[in-house]
Each structure stands twice: as C-alpha cells, then as structure tokens.
C-alpha positions as CSV (number, residue, x, y, z in Angstrom):
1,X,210.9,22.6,-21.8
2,X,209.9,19.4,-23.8
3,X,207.7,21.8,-26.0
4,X,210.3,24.3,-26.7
5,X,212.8,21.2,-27.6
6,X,210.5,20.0,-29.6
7,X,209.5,22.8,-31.6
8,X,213.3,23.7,-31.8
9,X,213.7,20.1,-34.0
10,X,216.2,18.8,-31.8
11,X,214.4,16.4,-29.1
12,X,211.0,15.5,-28.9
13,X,209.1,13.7,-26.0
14,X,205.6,12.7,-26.2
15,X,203.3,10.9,-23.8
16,X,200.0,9.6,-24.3
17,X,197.4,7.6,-23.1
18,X,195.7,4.6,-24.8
19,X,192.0,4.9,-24.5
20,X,189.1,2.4,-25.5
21,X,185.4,3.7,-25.3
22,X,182.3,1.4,-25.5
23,X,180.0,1.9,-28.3
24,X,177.6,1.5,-25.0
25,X,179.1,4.6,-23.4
26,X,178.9,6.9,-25.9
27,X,175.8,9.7,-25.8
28,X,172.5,10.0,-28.1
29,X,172.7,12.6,-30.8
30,X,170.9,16.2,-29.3
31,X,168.4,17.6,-30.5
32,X,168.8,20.0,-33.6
33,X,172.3,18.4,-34.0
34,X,173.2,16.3,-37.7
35,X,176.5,15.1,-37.9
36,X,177.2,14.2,-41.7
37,X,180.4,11.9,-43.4
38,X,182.4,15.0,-45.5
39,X,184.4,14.3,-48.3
40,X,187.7,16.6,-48.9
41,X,185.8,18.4,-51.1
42,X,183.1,18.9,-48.5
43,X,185.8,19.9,-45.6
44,X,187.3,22.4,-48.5
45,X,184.2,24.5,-47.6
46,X,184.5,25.2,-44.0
47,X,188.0,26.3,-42.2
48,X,189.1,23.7,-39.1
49,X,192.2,24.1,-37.4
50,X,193.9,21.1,-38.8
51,X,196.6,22.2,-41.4
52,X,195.9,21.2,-45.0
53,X,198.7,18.1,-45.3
54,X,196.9,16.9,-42.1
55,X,193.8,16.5,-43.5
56,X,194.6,15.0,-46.6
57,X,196.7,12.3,-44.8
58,X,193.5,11.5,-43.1
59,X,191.7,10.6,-45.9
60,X,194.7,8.9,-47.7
61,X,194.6,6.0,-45.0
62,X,191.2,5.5,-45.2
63,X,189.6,8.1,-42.1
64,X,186.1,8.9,-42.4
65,X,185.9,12.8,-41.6
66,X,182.5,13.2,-39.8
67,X,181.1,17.2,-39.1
68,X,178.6,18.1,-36.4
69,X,176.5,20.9,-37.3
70,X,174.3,22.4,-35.3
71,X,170.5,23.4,-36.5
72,X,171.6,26.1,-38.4
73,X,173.7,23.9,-40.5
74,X,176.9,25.8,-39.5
75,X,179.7,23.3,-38.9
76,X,180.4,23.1,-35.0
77,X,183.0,20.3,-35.7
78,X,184.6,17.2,-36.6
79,X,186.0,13.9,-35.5
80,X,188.1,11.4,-37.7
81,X,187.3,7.8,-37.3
82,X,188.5,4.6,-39.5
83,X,189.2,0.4,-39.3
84,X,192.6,1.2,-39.1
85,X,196.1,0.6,-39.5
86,X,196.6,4.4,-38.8
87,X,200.4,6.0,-39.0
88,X,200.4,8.8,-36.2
89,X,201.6,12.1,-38.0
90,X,202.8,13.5,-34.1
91,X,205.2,10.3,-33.7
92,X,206.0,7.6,-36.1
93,X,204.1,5.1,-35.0
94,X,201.8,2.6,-36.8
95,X,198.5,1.5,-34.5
96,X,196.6,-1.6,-35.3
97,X,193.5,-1.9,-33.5
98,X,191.0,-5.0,-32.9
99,X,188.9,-6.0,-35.9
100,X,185.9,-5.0,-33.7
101,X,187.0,-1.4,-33.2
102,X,187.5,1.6,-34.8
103,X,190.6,3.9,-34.3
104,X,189.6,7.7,-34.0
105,X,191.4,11.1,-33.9
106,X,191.7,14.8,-34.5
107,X,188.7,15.5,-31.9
108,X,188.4,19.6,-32.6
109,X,185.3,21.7,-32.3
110,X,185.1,25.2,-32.7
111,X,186.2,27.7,-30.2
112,X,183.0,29.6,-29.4
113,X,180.8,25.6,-29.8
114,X,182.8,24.3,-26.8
115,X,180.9,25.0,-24.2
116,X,177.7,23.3,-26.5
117,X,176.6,20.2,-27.0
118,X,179.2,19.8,-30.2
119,X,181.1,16.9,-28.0
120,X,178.1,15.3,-27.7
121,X,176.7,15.5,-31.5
122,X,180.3,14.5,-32.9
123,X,180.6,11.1,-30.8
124,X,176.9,11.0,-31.0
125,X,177.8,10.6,-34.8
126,X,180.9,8.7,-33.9
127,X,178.3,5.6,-32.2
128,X,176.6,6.1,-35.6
129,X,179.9,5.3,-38.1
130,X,180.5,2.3,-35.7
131,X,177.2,0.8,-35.3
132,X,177.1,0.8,-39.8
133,X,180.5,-0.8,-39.3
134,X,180.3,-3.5,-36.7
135,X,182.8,-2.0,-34.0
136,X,182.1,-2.7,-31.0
137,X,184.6,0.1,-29.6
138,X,186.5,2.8,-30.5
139,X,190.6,3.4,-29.3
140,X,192.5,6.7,-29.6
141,X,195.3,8.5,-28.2
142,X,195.6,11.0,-25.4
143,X,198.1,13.2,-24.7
144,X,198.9,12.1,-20.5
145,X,198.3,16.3,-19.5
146,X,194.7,16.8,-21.6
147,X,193.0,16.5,-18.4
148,X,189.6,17.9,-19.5
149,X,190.1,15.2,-22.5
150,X,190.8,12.0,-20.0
151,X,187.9,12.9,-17.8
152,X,185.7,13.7,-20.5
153,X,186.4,10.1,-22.2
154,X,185.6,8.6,-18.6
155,X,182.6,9.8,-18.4
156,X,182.0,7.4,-21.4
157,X,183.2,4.9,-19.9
158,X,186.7,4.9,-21.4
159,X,189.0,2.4,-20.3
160,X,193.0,2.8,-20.7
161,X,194.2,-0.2,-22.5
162,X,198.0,1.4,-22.4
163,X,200.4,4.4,-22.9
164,X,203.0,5.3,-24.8
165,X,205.8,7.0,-24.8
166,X,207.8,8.5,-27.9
167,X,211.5,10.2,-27.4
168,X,212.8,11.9,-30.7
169,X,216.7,13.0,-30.8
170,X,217.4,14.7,-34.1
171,X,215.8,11.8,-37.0
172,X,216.2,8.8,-34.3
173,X,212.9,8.2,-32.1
174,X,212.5,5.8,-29.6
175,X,209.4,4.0,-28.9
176,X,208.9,1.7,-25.3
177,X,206.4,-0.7,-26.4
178,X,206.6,-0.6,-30.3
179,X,207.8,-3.3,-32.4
180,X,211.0,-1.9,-33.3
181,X,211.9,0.2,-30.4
182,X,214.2,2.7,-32.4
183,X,212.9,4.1,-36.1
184,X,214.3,7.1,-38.1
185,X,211.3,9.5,-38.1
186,X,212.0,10.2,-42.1
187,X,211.9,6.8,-42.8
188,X,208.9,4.6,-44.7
189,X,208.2,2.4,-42.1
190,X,206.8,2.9,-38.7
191,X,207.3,2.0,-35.2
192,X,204.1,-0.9,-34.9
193,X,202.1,-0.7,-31.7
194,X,199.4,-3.7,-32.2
195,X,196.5,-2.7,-29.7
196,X,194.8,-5.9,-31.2
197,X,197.3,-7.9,-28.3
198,X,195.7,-6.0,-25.6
C-alpha cells in the first residue's frame, strides 16, 4: 500500500536503516576481478539500471562511480562511494558522515552476475577507494525490508549506527531525526541528518 501511494504522488513512507562497515570487514578483491573509477563518459558506455538524472547527480556531488568487471572486461557492476555531504534523491535528506568515513550508494550488479563474486569485487574495490582516502569506514542506507542486503552487510561486520524514517504528504515530508523535522520536498534545502554525532 505504501508503494502504490507512493508511486501515486500523494504519500510517501520510507524506512531505512543506517549502516557503518569497517574498512577491516570488507573482503579481498577475487581473482580475475578489476574494479576501475569510471568517469560519466566511461559509464556512458555500458547500460546500468540507474536512470540517466540519477547518475549524473552522483557525480555532481562529488561520488566516485567504481565498476567491477570481471576477467573478460565485461562490466559486472558498480558501487557509488564519496566524503560526503550527500543529498538522498529517494527522500530529501542531506547526510553528513565522519571525516574518517566515506558515504556509499546505488549498490547494483547485473542480473545474471548476482549469484558471482561481483559483491565481492565491487566492495573489494570499495576498501580500495577508502584505503587511498583515509576512511576508516564506510555508512550507507538500507531500506528496513532488503533483507538479503542487511545480512549481507553483517557478514562484514556492519554495525547500525541508526534509522530513519521519511513520511511524504503531497510536497511536505516529515523527517524523525533530521534537523528540521518538516521540509518541502521541491525545496533547495534538505532535511540534515549529521551521522558525524553518532
């Protein structure tokens, strides 16, 4: 029902779960796996299921796109990952994260690589972008029903450093723990959630 509301435009209600995962926690590339920073004109060249406007409003604030490919150089998927701030396209909410970690998002991997060792490779690579940068961790949201997605992060070790919780009527959306608590969803400025606070 929250779906159809949502996709109607009238009411929109999203949960998610805060995540942090240890640079410790995450695995070693696998073998005949490269995973490679790609610039827009780079991503141009392969087809993800991430609209267009979605990608380019990655790179706008700054996200390094990183692609797995596997040892035929065919792209098995990609991971976004940056220093942050990061406004959430989903909700309209700002995250600041630590100056240790890294904020990452848009996890996707091809349909028939899903059952491979993509995951692996593309946090594999993930470890990689962090180590260059100094971050010590990386945070990202989870949507609260993504169960394969929760236990996959736990088996890195993930540890939930919060939720949050987003309720959309018409332009107004309400935010529990963001700083303010009501925003219009068409306006410039964000809801701020500061993970930096714990």
């Amino acid at each position: 029902a929250a779906q159809l509301a949502t996709k109607a435009g009238i009411v929109g209600y999203r949960r998610f779960v805060l995540g942090s995962v240890p640079l410790t926690g995450m695995p070693k590339m696998p073998r005949d796996f490269t995973v490679r920073e790609l610039t827009p004109a780079d991503l141009a060249q392969h087809v993800i299921d991430v609209p267009l406007a979605v990608q380019t409003d990655r790179f706008d604030q700054g996200l390094t796109c990183l692609g797995a490919f596997n040892g035929k150089n065919i792209l098995v998927g990609v991971n976004w990952v940056g220093s942050g701030p990061y406004t959430e396209s989903l909700v309209h909410v700002r995250f600041d994260v630590p100056h240790d970690a890294a904020w990452d998002c848009g996890l996707w991997i091809a349909p028939q690589y899903r059952l491979g060792r993509g995951f692996a490779a593309l946090w594999a690579g993930t470890a990689e972008w962090m180590r260059r940068h100094g971050r010590s961790n990386s945070i990202s949201w989870i949507a609260d029903y993504n169960l394969h997605s929760l236990l996959s992060h736990r088996r890195m070790r993930s540890e939930t450093i919060g939720h949050l919780t987003a309720i959309r009527f018409f332009r107004w959306q309400y935010v529990g723990n963001g700083r303010p608590r009501f925003v219009r969803t068409d306006s410039v400025r964000p809801a701020m959630l500061d993970l930096s606070r714990g």
